[in-house]
BAKOL-230108 format. One record per residue (C-alpha): residue in one letter; x, y, z. Coordinates in steps of 0.25 Angstrom, whole numbers, plus 5000, padded with zeros to 4 digits. Each point is the difference from the previous one (the first is absolute). Example, Ala and Ser with C-alpha at 12.3 -4.5 7.8 and 13.67 -1.06 7.14 Angstrom:
A504949825031 S500650144998 
This chain:
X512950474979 X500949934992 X499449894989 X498650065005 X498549904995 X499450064987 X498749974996 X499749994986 X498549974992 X499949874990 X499550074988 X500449944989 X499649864995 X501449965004 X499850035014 X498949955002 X500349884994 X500950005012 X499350055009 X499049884998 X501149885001 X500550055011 X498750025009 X499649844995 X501649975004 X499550065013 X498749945001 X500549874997 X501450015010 X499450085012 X498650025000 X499549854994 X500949915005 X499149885002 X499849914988 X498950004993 X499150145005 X498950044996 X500450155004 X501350004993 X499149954988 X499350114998 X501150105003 X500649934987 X498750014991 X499750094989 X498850045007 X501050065013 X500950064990 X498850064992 X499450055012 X501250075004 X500550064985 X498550075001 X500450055015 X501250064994 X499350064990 X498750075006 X500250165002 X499850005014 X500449905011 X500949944991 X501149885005 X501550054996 X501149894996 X501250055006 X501549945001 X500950035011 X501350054994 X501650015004 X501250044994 X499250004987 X499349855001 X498749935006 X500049965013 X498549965004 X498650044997 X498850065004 X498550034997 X499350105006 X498650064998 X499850145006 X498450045001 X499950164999 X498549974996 X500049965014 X500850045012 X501449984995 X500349875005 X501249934992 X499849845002 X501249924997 X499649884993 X501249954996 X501750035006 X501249924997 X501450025000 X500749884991 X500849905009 X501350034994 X499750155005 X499449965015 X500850045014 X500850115006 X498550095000 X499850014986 X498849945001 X499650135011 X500650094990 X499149964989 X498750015007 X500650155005 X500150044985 X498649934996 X499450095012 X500650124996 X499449974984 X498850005006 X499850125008 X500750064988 X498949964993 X498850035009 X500049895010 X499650045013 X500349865007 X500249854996 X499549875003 X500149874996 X499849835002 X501349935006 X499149864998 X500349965014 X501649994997 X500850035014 X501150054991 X499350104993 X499350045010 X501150015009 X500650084989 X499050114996 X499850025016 X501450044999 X499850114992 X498750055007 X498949924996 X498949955009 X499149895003 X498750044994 X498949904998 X499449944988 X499750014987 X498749974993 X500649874997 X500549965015 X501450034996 X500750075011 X500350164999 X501250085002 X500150154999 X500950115003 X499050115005 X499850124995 X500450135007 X499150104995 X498750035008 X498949994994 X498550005008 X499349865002 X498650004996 X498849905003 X499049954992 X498949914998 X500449874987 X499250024989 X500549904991 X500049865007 X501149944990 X501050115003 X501449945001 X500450085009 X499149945011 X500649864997 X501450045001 X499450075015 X499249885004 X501449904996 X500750105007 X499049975013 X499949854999 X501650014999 X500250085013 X498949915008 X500749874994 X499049974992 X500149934985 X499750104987 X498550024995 X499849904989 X499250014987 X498949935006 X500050115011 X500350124994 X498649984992 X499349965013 X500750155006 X499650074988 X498449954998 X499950035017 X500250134996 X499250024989 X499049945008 X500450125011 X500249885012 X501250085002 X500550154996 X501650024999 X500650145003 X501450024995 X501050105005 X500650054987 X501650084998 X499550074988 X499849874991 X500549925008 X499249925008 X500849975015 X499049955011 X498649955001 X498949955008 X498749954998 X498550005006 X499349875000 X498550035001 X499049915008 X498649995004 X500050005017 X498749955008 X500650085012 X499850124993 X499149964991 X500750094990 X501349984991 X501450005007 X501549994994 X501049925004 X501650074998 X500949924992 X501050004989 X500950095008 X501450024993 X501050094997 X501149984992 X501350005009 X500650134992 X498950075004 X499849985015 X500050115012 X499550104989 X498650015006 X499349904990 X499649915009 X498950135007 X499750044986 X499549874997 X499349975012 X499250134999 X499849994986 X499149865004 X499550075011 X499550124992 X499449894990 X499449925008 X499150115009 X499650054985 X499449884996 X499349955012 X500949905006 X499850025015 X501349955005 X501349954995 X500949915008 X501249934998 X500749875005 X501450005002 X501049915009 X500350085014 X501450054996 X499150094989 X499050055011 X500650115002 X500250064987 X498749994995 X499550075014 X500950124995 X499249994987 X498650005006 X499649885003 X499950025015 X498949905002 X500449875007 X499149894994 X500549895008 X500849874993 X499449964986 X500149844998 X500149934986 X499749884994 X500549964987 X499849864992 
């Protein structure tokens, strides 16, 4: 390939004196471009950029300052951190191709040779925020990247999959502040159009399960955490004994058709018969009836009304 996209590390105090007046030119040009944000504020403070010196520092998980390089000079930036304490993801915080340098694909061939850095060093797969830009969404589905969610913030997710197979596993939340399960239950309230947990209810979530109202089972791709569902517990005068109520019930896009969906549902199941709960139901909208028949629940209850104030 003729003039071929290097990539190169900001070592030096030179570089990275570069490297961290470029990103700010970037922040403030194309990212930022409202005036006066509080974001773009904070993405220019020395508490960001101490943050982010101490990321690249750390021996494990660390963040790389990279530059896209042609015929010998800079051409764009990027700043990925690759987990390999975890499952090998590579999350794309930051890509940028200079304006003077944009068009006729060299933005494409850029993220190419940041994709092939990375599985050169250990990435499995990549992900990252586009910040609810068209463009650079648009863009990044042009090199294979999917819709995936939400962050742990409520920023939409993006990722190219990975393609090895690796077994899902299930298991019951044990630590009621896990990130993880914020980033699944953003990712829910996304796909049912609903607005991201705030603070306020992200304490409310995490004292209810403490307080075991509701048990959380989380489908797991080695670390990472793909699907959930969740077991409401209640007292029923029919009964007279407790009952469960089904809900929660996600899986990241990336992840579907692989048989979660049963493995979750059988996971509550399983759970619920070995703590007593009697029954467990689920509401659901008419088109979902039948996929919940196929995972068990083959029970019609007849038509749930509700009332909120």
């Amino acid at each position: 390939m003729e003039n071929p996209i290097t990539i190169r590390e900001a070592i030096t105090e030179t570089d990275v004196a570069i490297f961290w007046e470029q990103l700010h030119a970037y922040h403030r040009r194309d990212i930022f471009t409202a005036p006066e944000n509080e974001d773009l504020d904070y993405f220019l403070s020395t508490e960001y950029r101490d943050h982010m010196m101490t990321v690249r520092q750390r021996p494990q998980d660390r963040a790389y300052f990279l530059f896209f390089c042609r015929d010998g000079r800079d051409i764009g930036f990027t700043m990925p951190v690759i987990f390999t304490s975890e499952d090998g993801k590579c999350f794309i915080m930051e890509f940028c191709v200079f304006p003077e340098y944009r068009g006729s694909g060299t933005g494409k061939e850029c993220a190419k040779a940041l994709l092939n850095w990375a599985k050169e060093n250990g990435a499995l797969y990549a992900e990252l925020n586009h910040g609810s830009n068209e463009r650079r969404r648009h863009f990044w589905k042009c090199i294979g990247f999917i819709d995936n969610g939400a962050d742990e913030w409520g920023e939409p997710l993006m990722i190219l999959p990975p393609n090895e197979d690796v077994p899902f596993a299930v298991e019951v939340l044990r630590d009621p502040t896990d990130w993880q399960l914020l980033k699944l239950e953003n990712g829910f309230k996304k796909d049912i159009g609903e607005e991201s947990l705030t603070e306020d209810k992200q304490k409310q979530l995490q004292q209810a399960i403490k307080d075991g109202k509701i048990t959380f089972f989380m489908a797991k791709r080695g670390y990472r955490a793909v699907g959930m569902c969740s077991v409401a517990k209640y007292y029923s005068t029919f009964s007279c004994s407790d009952t469960g109520v089904y809900e929660d019930f996600y899986i990241e896009p990336a992840f579907r058709g692989k048989g979660i969906a049963r493995k979750l549902a059988q996971a509550a199941q399983a759970w619920c018969k070995d703590n007593g709960i009697s029954s467990l139901s689920v509401c659901c909208a008419p088109c979902d009836e039948k996929m919940y028949q196929a995972l068990g629940f083959d029970i019609g209850l007849g038509t749930t009304f509700a009332h909120n104030e």
